[in-house]
N, C-alpha and C positions, 0 to 999 in steps of 0.2 A: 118267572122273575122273583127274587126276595123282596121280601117284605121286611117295613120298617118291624122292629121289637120293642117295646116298649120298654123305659124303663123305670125305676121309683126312685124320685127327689131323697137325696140325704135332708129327713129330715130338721127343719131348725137352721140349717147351715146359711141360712143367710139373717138369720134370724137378729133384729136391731139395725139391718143395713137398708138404705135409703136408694132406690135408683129412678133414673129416667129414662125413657125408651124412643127416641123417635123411631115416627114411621109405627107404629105402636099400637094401631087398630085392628090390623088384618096381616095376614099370613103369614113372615119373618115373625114380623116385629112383637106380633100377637102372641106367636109361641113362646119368644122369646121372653116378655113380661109374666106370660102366666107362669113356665118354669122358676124366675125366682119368685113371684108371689108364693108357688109352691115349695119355696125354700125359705119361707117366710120373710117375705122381702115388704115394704112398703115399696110399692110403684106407681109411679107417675105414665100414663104414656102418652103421649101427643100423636097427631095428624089432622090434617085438615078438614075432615070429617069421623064423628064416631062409626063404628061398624057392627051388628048381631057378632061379630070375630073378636070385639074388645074385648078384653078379661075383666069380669063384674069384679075382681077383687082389685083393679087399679081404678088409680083418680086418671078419670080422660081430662086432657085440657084441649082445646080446639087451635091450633096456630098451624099458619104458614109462613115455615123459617127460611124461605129465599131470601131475607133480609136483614140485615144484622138489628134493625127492631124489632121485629117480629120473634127471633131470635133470643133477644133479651128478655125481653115481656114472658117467652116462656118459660125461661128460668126463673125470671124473679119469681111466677104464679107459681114452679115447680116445688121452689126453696118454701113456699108458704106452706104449703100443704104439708109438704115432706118434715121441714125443721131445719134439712141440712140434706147433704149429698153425698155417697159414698162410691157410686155408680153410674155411670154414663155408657148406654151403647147407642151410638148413631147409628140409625137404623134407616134414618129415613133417605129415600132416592125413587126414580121414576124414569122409566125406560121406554121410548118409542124410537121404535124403527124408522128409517126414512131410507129409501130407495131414491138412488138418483144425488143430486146434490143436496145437502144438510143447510137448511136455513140458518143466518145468523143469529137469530133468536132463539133456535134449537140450542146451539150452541151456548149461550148466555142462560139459556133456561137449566141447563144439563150440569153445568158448572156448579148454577146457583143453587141446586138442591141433591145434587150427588156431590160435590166437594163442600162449597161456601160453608154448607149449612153447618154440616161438623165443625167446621173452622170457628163461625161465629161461636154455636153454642155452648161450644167445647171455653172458647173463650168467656164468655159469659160466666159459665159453671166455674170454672179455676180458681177463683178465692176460697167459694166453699168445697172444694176436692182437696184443696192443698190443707186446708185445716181438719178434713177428716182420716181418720186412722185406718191406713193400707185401701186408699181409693183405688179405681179401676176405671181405663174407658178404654170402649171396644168398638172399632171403627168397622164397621162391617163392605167388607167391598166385593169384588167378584172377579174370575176367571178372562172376564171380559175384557178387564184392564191390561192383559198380557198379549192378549192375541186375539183384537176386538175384530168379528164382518165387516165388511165395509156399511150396511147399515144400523150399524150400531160403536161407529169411531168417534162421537159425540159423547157416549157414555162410557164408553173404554176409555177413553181420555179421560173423564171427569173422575172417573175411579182410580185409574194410574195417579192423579194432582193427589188424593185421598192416600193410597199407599207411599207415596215418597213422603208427603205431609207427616202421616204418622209416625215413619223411622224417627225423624230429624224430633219431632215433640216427644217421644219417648227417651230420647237422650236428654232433651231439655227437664223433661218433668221426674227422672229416676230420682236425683236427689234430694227432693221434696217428699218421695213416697209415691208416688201416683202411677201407677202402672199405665203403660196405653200399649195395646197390643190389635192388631188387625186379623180380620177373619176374613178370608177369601173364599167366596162360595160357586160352588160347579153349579149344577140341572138341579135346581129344586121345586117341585112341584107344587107349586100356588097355583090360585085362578088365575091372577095377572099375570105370573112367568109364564105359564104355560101357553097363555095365549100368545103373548107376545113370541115365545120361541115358535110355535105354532108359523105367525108370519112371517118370520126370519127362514126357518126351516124349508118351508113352501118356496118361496123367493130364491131360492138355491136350488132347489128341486130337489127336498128332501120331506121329513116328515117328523114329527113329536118322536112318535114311536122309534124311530131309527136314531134320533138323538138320546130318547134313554137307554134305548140299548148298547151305544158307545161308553156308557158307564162303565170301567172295569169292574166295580164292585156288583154290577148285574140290574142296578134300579137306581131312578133318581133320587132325590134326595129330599127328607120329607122335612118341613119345617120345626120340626124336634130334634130333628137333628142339630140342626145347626142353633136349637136352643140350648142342649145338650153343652156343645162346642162356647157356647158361650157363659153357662154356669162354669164349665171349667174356669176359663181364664179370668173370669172376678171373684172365684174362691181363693183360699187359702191355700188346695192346693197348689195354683201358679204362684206361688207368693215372690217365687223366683226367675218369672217370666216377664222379660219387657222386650220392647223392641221386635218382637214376631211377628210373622205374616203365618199364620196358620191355615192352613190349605182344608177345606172339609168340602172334599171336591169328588168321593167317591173311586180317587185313584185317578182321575182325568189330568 
């Protein structure tokens, strides 16, 4: 199987830019924070607990954004630390299988922190995005939302609300400056994806292994990756990208 390759931050290149990361402690969110820290970024990253995964060069803040206060309160604490905002990727979501019938609460849970949360903090943040110079928010979503298992049409749903959200605010926010573009992620291998596909896999009568091998490009997909994919799109060089669903799916 290939291997990830590693690669080196464009020095500087984010150097004087301000962002926030939910979801921000561990695996996605975690890569994703340390590569612009490594592009010298000042980063904020939230989740609802710290993790040994958090990046010592970001301010952790502790919040759970199910609720449009919770929500706030982040930003306000993020905007203090920071000064101001130039970057938002929503990062944060939470995925459980159910087999059988999807409780109602599943569903209201699924919503409130794989859609709502973006929506709230996204809201939140937009005074200070709209007043910074070539802002960027990066709505992270997934594969799932296209063509979700049946034990997982709770969170394929909350991700599809997430991609059509994004188009329609990207239109809204281009004339202001504000970029918002989406990243839709295949198999990437965390602790908690992996498990979770793990049960989803089994439950089908399949297996981890036979799911990263369906990868075209030959392996799954390593959280640098898709941190990679997303210095992209809040650089300079996207300066002329809005409204995308950028696929880093390994060819899937």
């Amino acid at each position: 199987m290939f291997m990830y390759i590693p690669t080196s931050p464009v020095p500087g290149e984010f150097a004087g830019r301000r962002a926030l990361v939910t979801g921000g402690s561990r695996g996605v969110g975690a890569a994703v924070a340390q590569r612009l820290i490594s592009g010298g970024a000042a980063v904020v990253t939230s989740a609802r607990s710290w993790s040994a995964e958090t990046p010592k060069g970001s301010t952790f803040i502790s919040a759970d954004i199910r609720t449009a206060e919770s929500a706030r309160q982040l930003v306000d604490a993020a905007l203090e630390a920071l000064g101001g905002l130039d970057i938002l990727v929503n990062n944060a979501g939470a995925a459980r299988a159910h087999f059988g019938a999807i409780p109602d609460g599943e569903w209201e849970d699924s919503l409130a922190i794989n859609f709502l949360s973006a929506v709230r903090v996204t809201n939140a943040a937009l005074p200070a995005l709209q007043q910074a110079d070539r802002a960027s928010i990066v709505n992270i979503s997934t594969g799932v939302a296209a063509n979700p298992p049946a034990p997982m049409l709770h969170y394929g749903a909350a991700k599809a609300a997430l991609v059509s959200w994004s188009k329609g605010l990207a239109a809204q926010l281009a004339p202001a400056g504000v970029r918002v573009n989406t990243l839709t992620l295949g198999t990437v291998e965390t602790p908690g994806g992996t498990e979770l596909l793990q049960s989803v896999m089994e439950a089908m009568g399949g297996s981890v292994q036979q799911a990263y091998a369906a990868v075209p490009l030959g392996r799954a997909g390593d959280a640098r990756d898709v941190a990679e994919a997303v210095a992209f799109l809040v650089s300079d060089r996207a300066q002329w990208i809005a409204g995308a669903d950028l696929h880093a799916t390994g060819g899937a």
